[in-house]
C-alpha positions in Angstrom: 0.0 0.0 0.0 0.8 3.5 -0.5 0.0 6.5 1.0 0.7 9.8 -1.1 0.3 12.8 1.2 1.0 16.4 0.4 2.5 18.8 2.5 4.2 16.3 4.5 1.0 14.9 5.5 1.1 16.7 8.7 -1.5 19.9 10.0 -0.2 23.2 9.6 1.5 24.2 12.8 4.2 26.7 14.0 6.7 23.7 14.5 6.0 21.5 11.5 9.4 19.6 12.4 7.6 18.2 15.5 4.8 15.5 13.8 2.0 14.6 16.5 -1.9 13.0 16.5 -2.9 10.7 14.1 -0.5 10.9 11.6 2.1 10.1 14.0 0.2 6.8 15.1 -0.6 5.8 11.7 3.1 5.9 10.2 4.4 4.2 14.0 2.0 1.3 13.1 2.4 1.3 9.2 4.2 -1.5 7.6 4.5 -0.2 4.2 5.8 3.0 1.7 4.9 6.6 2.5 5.5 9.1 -0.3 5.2 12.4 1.3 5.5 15.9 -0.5 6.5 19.2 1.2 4.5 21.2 -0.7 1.5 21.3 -3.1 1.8 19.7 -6.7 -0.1 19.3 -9.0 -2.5 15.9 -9.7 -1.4 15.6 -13.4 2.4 15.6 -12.6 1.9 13.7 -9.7 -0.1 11.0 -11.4 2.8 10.8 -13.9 5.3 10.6 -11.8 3.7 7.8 -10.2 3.4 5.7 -13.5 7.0 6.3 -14.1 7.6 4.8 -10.6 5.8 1.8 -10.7 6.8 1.2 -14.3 10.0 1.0 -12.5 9.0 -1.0 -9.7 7.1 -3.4 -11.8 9.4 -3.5 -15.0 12.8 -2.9 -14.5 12.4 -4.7 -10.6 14.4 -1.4 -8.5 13.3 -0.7 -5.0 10.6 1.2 -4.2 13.2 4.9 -3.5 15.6 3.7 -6.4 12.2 3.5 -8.6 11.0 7.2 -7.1 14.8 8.7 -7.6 14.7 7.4 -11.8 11.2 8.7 -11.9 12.2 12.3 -10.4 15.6 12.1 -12.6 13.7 11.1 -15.6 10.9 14.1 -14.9 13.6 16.9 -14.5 15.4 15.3 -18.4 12.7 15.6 -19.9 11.7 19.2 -18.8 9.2 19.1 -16.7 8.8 21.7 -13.8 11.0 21.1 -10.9 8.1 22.3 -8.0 6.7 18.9 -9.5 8.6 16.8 -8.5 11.8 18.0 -6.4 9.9 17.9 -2.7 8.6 14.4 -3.4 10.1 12.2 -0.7 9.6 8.3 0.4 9.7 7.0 3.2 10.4 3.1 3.5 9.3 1.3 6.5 
């Protein structure tokens, strides 16, 4: 499973280093891949992105943060917007 979460996935606070409630519990307890972003993108690119990744996964076999790093490598050669793609981050429990 994967959970794709803007913004980090956490509320807006003034300390948004400090990660509390329920998004705290439910990454503690998750057994699986979390791709977070720090800010905003848009659903197109992000949808794209994520086809290039699992192609990755699926096809050429990588892990699941080698697949996301070829599909953010192969976004920024081909032109594509860097606020798409460059705060896009995985975490791999």
């Amino acid at each position: 499973m994967e959970i794709i979460s803007c913004n980090g996935g956490t509320p807006n606070s003034s300390n948004p280093e400090i990660s509390s409630g329920i998004w705290t519990s439910i990454f503690e307890r998750f057994n699986g891949n979390v791709i977070v972003c720090r800010w905003r993108v848009p659903t197109k690119d992000t949808v794209s992105m994520m086809d290039k990744m699992h192609d990755n996964l699926l096809n050429e076999k990588m892990s699941f943060g080698e697949a996301l790093l070829k599909a953010q490598k192969d976004m920024k050669n081909s032109g594509e917007n860097q606020l798409s793609w460059a705060g896009v981050e995985c975490w791999i429990n």
